[in-house]
Backbone as ProteinMPNN parsed JSONL, in Angstrom:
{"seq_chain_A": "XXXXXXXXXXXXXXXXXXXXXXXXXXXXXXXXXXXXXXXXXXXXXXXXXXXXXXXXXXXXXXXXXXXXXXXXXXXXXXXXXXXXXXXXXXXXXXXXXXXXXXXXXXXXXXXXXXXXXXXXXXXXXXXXXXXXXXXXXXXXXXXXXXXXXXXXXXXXXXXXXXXXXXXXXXXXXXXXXXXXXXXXXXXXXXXXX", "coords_chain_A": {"N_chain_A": [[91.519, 86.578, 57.737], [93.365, 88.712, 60.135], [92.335, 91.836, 61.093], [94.943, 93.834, 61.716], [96.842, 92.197, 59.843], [95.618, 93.023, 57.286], [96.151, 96.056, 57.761], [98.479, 96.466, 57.419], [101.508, 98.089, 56.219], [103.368, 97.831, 53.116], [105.932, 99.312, 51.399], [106.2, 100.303, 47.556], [107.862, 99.015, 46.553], [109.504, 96.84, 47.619], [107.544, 95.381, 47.514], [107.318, 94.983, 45.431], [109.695, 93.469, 44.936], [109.291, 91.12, 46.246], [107.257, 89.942, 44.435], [107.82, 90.124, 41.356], [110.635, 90.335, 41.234], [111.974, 89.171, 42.809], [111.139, 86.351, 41.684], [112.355, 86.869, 39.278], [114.618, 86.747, 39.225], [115.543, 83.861, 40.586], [115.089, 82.775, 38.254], [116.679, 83.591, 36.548], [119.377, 83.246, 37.224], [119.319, 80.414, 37.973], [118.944, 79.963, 41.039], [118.181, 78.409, 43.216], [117.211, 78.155, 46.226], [115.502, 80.526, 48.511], [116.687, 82.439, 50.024], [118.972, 81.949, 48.992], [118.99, 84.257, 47.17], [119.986, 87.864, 46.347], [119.582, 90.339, 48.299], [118.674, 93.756, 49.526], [120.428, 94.276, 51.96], [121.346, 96.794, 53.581], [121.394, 100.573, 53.517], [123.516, 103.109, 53.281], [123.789, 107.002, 53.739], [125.622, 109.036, 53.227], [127.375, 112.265, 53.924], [129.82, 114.868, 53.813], [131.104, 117.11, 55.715], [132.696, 119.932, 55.717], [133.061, 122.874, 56.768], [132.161, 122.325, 58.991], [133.984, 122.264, 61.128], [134.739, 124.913, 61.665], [132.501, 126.209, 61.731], [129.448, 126.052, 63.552], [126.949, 125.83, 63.036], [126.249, 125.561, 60.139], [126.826, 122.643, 60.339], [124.482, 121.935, 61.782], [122.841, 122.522, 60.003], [123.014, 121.016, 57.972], [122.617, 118.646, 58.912], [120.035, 119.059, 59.612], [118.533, 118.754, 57.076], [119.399, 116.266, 55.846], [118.579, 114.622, 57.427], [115.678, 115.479, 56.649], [115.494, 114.253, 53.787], [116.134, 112.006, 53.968], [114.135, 110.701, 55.863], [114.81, 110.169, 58.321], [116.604, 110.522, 61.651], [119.595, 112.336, 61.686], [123.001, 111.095, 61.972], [126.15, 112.391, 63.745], [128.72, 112.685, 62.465], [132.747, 112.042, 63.714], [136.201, 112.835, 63.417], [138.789, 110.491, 63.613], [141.224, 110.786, 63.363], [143.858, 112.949, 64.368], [144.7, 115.587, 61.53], [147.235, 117.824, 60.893], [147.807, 119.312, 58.647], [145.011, 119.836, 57.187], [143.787, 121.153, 59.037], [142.86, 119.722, 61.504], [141.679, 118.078, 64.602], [141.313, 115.546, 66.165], [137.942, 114.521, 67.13], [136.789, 116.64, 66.429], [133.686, 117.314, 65.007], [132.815, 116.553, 61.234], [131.032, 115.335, 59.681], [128.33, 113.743, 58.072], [125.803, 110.914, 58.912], [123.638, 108.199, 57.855], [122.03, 105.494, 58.152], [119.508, 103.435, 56.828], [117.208, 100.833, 56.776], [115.351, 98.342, 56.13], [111.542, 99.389, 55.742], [111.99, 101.641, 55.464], [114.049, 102.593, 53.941], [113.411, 101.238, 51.76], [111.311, 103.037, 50.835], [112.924, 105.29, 50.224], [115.189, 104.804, 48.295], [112.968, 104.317, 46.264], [111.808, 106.638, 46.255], [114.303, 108.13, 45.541], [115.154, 106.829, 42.713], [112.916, 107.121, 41.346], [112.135, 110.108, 41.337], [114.024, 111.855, 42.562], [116.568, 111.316, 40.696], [116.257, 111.732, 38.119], [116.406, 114.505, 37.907], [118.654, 115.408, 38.382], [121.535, 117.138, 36.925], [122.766, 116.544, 33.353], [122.115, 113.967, 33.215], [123.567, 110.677, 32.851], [123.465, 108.12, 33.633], [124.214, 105.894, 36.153], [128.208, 105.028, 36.79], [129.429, 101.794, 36.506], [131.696, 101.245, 37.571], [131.182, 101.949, 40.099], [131.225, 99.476, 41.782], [132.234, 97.597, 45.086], [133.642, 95.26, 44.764], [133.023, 93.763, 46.338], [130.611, 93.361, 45.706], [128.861, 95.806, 46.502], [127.627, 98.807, 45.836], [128.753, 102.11, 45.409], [127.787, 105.381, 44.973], [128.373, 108.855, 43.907], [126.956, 111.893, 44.899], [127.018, 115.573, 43.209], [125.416, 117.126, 44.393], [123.057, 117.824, 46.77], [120.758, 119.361, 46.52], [118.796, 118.158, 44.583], [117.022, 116.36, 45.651], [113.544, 116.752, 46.268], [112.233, 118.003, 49.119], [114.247, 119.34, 50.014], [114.905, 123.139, 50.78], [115.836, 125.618, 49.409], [116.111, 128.032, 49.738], [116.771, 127.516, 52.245], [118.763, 126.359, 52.758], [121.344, 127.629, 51.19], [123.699, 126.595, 49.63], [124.896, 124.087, 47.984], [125.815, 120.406, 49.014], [127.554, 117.587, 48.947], [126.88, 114.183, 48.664], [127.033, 110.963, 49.297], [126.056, 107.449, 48.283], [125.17, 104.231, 49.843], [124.449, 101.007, 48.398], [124.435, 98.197, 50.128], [124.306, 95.29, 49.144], [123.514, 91.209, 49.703], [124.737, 89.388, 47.975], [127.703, 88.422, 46.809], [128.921, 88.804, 44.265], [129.469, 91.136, 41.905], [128.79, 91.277, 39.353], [126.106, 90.122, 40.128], [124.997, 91.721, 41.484], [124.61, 93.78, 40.139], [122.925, 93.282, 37.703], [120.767, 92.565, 39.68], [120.182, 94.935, 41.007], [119.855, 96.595, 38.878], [117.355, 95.463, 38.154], [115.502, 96.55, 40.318], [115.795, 99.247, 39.548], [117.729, 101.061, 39.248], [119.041, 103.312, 37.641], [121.828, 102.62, 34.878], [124.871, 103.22, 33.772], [124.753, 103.06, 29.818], [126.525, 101.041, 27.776], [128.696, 102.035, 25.004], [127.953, 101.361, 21.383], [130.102, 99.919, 19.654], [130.852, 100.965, 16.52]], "CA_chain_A": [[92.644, 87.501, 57.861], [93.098, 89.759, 61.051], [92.262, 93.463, 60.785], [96.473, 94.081, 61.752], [97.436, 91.789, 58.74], [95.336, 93.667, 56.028], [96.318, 97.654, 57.764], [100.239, 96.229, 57.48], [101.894, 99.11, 54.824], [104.615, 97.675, 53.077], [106.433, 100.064, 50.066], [105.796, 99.594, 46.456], [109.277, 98.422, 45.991], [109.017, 95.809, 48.717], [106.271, 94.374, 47.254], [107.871, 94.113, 43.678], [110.55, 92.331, 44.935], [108.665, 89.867, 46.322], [106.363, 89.533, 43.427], [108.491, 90.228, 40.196], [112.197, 89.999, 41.099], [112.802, 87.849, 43.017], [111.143, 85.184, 40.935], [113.018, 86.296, 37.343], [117.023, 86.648, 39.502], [115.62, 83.229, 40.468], [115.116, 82.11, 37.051], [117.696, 84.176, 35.487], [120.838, 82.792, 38.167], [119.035, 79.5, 38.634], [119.303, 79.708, 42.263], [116.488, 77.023, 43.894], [116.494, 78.698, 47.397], [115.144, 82.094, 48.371], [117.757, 82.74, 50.824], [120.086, 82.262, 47.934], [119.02, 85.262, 46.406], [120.317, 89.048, 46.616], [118.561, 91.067, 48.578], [119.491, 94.657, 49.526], [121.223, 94.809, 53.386], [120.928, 98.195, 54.295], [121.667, 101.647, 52.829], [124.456, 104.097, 53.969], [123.621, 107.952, 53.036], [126.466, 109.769, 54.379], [127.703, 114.002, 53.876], [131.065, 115.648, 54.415], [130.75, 118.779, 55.841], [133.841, 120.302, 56.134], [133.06, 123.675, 57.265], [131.659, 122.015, 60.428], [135.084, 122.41, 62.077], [134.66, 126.214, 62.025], [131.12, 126.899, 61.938], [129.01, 124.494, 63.909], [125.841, 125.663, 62.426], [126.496, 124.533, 58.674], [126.438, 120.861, 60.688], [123.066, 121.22, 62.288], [121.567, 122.755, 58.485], [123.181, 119.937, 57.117], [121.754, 117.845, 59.797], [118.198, 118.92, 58.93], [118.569, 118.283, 55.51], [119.777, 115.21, 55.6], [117.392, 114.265, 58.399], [114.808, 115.455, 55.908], [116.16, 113.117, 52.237], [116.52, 109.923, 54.435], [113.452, 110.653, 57.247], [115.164, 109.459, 60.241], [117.551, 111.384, 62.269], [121.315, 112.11, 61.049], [124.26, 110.643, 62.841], [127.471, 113.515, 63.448], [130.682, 111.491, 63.036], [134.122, 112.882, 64.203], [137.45, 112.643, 62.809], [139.669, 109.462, 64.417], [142.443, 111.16, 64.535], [144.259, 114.738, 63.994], [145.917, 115.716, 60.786], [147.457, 119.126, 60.797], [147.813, 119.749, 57.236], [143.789, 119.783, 57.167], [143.506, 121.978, 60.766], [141.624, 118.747, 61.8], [141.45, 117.52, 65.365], [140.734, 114.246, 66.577], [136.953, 114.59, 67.898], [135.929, 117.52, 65.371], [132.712, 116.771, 63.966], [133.154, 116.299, 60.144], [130.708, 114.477, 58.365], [126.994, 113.219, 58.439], [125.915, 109.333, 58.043], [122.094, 107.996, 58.303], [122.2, 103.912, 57.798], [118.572, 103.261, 56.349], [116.59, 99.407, 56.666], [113.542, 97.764, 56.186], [110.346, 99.682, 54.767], [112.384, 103.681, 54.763], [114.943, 101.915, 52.724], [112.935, 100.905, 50.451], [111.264, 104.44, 50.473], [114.289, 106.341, 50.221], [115.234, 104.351, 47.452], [111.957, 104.271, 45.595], [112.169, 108.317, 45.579], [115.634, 108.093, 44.815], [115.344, 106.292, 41.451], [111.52, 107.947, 40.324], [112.213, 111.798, 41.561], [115.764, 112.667, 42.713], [117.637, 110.7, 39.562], [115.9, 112.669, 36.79], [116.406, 115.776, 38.769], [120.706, 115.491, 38.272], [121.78, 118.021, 35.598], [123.445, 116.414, 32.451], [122.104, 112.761, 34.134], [123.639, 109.456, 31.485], [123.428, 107.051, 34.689], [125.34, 105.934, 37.194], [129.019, 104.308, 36.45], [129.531, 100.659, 37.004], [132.76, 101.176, 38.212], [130.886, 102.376, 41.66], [131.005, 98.469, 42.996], [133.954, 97.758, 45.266], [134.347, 94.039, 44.564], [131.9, 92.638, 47.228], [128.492, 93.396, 45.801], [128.343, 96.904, 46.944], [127.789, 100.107, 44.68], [129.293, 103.346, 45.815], [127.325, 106.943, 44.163], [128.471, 109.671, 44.797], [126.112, 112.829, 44.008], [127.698, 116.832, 43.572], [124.503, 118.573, 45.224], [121.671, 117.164, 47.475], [119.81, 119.437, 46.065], [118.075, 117.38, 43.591], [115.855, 116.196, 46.419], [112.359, 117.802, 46.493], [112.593, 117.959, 50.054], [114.95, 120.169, 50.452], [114.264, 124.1, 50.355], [117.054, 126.186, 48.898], [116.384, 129.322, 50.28], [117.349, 127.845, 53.808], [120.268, 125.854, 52.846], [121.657, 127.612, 49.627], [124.889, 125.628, 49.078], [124.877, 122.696, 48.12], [126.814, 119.601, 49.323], [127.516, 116.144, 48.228], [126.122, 112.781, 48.942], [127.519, 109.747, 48.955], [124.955, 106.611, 48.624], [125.998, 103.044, 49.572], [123.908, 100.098, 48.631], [124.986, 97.443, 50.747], [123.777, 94.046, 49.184], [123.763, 90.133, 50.206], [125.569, 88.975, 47.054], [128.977, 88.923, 47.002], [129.287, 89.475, 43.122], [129.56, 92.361, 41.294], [127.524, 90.99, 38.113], [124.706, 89.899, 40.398], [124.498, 92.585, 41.969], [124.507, 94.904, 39.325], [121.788, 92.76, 38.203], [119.86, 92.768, 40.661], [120.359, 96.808, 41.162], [119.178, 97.329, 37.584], [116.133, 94.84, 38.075], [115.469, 97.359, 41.019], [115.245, 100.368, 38.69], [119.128, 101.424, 39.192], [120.045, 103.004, 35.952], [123.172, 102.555, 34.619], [125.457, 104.038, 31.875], [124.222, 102.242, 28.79], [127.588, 100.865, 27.186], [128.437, 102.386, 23.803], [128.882, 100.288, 20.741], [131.393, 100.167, 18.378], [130.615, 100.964, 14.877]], "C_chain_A": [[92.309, 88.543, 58.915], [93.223, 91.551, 60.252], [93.695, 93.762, 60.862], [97.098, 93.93, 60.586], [96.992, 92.369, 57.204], [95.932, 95.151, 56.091], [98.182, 97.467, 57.503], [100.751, 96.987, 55.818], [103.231, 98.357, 54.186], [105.064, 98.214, 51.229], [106.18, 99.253, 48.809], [106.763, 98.861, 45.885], [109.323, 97.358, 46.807], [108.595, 94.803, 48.191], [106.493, 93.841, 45.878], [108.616, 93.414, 43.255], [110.311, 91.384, 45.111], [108.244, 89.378, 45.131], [106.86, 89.278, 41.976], [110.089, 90.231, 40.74], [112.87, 89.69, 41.329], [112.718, 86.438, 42.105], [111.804, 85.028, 39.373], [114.295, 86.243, 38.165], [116.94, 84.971, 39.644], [116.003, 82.129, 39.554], [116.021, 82.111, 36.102], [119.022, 83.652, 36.113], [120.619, 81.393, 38.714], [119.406, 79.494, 40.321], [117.398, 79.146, 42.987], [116.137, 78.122, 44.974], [116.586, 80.585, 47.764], [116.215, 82.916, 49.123], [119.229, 83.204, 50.105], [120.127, 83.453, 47.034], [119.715, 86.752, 47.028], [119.358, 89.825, 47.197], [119.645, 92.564, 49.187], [119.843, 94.599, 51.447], [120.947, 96.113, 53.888], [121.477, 99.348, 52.977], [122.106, 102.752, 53.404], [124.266, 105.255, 53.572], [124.737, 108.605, 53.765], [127.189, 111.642, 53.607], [128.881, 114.541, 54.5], [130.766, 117.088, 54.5], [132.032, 119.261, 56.443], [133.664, 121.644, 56.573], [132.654, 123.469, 58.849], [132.542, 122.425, 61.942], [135.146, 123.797, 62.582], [133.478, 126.803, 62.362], [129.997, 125.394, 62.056], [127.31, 124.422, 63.329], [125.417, 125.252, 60.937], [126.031, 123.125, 59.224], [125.204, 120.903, 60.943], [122.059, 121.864, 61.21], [121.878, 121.66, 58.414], [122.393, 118.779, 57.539], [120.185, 117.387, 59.508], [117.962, 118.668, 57.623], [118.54, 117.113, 55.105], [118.944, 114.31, 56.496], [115.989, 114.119, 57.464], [114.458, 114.663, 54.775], [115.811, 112.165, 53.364], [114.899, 109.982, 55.474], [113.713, 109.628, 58.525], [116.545, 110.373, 60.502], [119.257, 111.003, 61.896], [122.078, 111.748, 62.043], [125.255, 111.833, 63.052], [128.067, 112.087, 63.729], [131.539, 112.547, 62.999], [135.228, 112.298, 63.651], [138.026, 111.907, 63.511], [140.789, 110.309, 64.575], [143.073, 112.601, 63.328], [145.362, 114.661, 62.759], [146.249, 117.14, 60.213], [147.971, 119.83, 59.424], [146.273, 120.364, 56.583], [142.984, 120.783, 57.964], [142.137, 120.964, 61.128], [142.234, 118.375, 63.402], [141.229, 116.406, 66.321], [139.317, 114.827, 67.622], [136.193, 115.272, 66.892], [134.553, 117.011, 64.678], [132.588, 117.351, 62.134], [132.514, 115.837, 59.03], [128.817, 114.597, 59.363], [126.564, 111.826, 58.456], [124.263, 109.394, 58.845], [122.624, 106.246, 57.352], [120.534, 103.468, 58.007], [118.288, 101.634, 56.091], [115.35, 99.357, 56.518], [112.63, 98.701, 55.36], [111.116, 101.218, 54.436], [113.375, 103.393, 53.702], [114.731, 102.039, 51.291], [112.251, 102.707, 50.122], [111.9, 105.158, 50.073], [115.037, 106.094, 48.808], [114.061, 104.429, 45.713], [111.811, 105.973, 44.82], [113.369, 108.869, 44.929], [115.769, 108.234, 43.1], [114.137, 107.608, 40.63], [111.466, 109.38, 40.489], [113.3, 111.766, 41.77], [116.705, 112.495, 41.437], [117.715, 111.588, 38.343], [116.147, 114.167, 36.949], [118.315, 115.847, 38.118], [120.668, 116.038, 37.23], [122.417, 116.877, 34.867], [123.134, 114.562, 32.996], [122.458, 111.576, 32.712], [123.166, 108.113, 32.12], [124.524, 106.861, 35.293], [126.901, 104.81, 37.008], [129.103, 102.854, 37.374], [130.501, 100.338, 37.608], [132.714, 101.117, 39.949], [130.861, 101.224, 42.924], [132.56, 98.59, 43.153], [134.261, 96.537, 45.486], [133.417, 93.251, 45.272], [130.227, 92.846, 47.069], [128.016, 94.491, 46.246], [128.212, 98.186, 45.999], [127.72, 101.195, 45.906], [128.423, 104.161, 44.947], [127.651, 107.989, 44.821], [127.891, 110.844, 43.918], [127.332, 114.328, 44.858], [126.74, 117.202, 44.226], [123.646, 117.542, 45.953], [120.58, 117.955, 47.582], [118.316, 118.846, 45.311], [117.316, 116.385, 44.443], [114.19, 117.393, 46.964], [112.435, 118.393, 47.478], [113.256, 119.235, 50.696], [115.28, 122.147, 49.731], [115.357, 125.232, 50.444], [117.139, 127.477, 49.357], [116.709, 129.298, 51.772], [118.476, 127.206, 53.776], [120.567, 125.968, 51.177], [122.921, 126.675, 49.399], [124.899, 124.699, 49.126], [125.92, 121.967, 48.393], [126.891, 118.536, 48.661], [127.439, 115.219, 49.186], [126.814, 111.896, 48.598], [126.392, 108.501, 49.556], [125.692, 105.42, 48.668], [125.054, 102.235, 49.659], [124.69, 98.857, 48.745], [123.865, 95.749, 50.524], [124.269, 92.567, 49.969], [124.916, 89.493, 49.604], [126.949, 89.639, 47.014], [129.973, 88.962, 45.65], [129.353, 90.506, 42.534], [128.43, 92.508, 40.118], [126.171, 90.882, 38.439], [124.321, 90.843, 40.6], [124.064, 93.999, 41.822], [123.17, 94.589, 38.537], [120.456, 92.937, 38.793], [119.257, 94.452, 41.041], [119.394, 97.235, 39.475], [117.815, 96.36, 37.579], [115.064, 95.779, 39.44], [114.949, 98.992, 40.519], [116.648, 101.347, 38.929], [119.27, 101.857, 37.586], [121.476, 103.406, 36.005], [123.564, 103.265, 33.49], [125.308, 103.064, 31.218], [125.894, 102.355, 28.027], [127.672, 101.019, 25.517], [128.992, 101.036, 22.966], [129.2, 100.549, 19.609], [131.167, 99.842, 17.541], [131.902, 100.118, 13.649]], "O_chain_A": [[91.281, 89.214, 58.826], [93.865, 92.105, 59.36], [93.984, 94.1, 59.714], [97.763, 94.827, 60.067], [97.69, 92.266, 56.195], [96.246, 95.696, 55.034], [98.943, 98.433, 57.442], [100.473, 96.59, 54.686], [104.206, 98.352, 54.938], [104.665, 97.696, 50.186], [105.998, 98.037, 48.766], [106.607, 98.16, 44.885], [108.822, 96.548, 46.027], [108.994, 93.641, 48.255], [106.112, 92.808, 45.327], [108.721, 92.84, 42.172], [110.815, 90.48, 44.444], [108.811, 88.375, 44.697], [106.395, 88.313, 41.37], [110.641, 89.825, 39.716], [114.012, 89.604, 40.877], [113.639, 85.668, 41.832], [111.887, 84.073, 38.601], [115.158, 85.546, 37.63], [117.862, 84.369, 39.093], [116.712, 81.133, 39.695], [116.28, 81.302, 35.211], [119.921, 83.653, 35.272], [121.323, 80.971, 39.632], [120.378, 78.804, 40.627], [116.21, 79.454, 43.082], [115.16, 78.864, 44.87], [117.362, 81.478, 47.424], [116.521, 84.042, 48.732], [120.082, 84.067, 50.314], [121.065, 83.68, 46.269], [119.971, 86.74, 48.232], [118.289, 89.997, 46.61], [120.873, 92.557, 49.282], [118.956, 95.207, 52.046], [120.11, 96.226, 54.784], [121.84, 99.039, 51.842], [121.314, 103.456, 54.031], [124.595, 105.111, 52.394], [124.667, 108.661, 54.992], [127.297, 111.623, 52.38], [128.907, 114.658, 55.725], [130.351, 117.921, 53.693], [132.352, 118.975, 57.597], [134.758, 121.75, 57.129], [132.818, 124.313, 59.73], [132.2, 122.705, 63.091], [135.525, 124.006, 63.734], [133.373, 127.749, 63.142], [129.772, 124.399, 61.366], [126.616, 123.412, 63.21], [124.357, 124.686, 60.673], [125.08, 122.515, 58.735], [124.537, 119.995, 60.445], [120.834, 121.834, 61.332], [120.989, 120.915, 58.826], [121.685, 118.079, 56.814], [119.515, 116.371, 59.321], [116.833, 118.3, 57.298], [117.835, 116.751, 54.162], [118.702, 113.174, 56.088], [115.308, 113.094, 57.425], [113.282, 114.327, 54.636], [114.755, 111.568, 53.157], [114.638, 108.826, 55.809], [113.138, 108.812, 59.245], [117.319, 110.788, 59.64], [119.883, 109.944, 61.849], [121.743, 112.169, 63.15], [125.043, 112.539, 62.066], [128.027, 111.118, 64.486], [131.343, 113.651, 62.49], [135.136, 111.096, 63.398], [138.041, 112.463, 64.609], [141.292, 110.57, 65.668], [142.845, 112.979, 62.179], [146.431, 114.05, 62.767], [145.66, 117.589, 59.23], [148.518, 120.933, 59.42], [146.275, 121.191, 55.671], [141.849, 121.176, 57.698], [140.934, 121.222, 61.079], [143.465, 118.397, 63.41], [140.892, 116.754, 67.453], [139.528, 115.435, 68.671], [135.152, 114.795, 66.442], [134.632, 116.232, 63.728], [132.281, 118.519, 61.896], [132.924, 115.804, 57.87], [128.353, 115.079, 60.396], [127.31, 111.31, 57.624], [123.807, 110.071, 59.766], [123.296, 106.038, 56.342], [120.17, 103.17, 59.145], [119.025, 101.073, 55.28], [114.461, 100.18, 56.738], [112.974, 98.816, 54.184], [110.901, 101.85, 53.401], [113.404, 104.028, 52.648], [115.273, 102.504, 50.288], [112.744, 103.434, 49.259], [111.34, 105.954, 49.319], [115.468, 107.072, 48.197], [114.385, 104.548, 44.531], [111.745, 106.383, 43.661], [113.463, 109.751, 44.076], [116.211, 109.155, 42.413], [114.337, 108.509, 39.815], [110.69, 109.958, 39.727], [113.855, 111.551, 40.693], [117.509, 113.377, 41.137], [118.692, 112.037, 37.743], [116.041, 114.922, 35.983], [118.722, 116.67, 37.298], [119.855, 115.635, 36.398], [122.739, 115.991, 35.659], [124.176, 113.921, 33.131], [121.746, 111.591, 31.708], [122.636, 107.199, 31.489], [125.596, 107.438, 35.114], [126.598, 103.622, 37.12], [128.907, 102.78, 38.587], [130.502, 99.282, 38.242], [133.499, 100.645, 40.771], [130.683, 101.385, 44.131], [133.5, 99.035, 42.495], [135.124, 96.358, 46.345], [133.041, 92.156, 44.854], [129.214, 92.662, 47.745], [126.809, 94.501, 46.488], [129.237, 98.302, 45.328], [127.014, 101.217, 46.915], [128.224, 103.547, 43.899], [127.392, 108.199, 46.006], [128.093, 110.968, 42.71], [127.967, 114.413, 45.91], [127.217, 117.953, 45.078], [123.667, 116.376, 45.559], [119.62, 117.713, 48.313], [117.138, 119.123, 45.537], [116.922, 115.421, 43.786], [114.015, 118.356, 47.709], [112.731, 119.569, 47.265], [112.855, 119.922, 51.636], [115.716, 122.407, 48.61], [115.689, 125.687, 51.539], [118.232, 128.043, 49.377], [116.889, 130.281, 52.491], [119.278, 127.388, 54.692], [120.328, 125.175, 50.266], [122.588, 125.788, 48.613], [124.913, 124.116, 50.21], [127.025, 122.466, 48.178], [126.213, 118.493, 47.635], [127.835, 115.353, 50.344], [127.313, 111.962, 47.474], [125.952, 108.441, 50.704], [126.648, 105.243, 47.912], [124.458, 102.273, 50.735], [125.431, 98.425, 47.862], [123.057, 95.253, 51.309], [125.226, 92.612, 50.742], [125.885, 89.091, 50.247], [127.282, 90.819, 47.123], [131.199, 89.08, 45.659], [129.016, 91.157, 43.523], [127.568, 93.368, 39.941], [125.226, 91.229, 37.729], [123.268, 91.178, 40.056], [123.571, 94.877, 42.531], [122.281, 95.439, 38.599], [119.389, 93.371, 38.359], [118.118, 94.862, 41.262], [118.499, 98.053, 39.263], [117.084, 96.741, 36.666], [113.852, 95.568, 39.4], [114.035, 99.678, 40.977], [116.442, 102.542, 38.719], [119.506, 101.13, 36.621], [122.103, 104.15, 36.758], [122.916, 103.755, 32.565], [125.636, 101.997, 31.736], [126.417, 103.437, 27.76], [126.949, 100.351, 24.777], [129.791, 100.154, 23.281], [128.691, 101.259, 18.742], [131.128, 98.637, 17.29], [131.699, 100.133, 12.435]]}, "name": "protein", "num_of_chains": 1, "seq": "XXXXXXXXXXXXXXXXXXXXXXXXXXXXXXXXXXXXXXXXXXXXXXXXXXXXXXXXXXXXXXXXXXXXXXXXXXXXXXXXXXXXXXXXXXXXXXXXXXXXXXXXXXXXXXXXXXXXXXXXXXXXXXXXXXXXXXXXXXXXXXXXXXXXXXXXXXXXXXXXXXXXXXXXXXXXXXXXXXXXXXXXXXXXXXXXX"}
């Protein structure tokens, strides 16, 4: 084995898919080939910042913040098109988005579930309602506080988060599945006495 192939880092979540979860979805969805399995696509973190339109420095806290949760640099997106009920613009910058792959993914994720989750006031889990038919789960968080990360005495107000895991599977069951074999918790369904 080359010296390259032993210093090669790859996340602890990474490595558990390989090792443990892909081989029970295998077992558990009979599916023969590996290809056939769910794997996660990417991961959308994205931030509405609506004060951005008036005050352009709110965007570049938010910026660093959100730069900071995901570690890779935030996107600005702009409004398509003007709707004067809103005092919106076409161009205005409006929002935040960071589209997360490969090993930060899995990082981002990994801290997600084991520090940020337990962190949410009043936390039951996350509703199952959040897929939107093709295998994707929507979350949407009130604060982005509840990242260590981020240091409240330079950005006191908090904002909201919206997380999108963007899987292969184009079920809802698998992929909920698969998400909770992941370490996704869910709302535990009550039962009727």
């Amino acid at each position: 084995m080359t010296q390259q192939k032993k210093d090669k880092y790859e996340p602890r979540l990474k490595v558990s898919y390989k090792e443990k979860i892909a081989p029970a979805m295998s077992k558990e969805f009979n599916i023969k080939s590996p290809m056939g399995l769910p794997r996660l696509a990417k991961l959308v973190v994205s931030m509405g910042v609506n004060e951005a339109k008036d005050n352009i420095a709110v965007l570049e806290r938010c910026k660093e913040d959100l730069t900071l949760i995901c570690g890779q640099a935030a996107q600005i997106r702009r409004a398509k098109k003007s709707i004067s009920n809103f005092k919106l613009r076409e161009g205005m910058p409006i929002g935040l988005k960071v589209t997360l792959r490969g090993n930060r993914m899995y990082e981002f994720i990994d801290r997600f579930i084991s520090i940020a989750c337990p962190r949410i006031r009043d936390f039951q889990g996350f509703n199952v309602k959040g897929f939107d038919g093709n295998g994707n789960l929507n979350i949407g968080l009130k604060e982005h506080h509840i990242f260590p990360e981020i240091n409240t005495e330079k950005s006191p107000k908090a904002y909201g988060l919206n997380i999108t895991f963007v899987t292969t599977s184009d079920d809802d069951k698998i992929s909920r599945k698969f998400l909770e074999y992941i370490g996704v918790p869910f709302v535990k369904a009550k039962k009727k006495s």
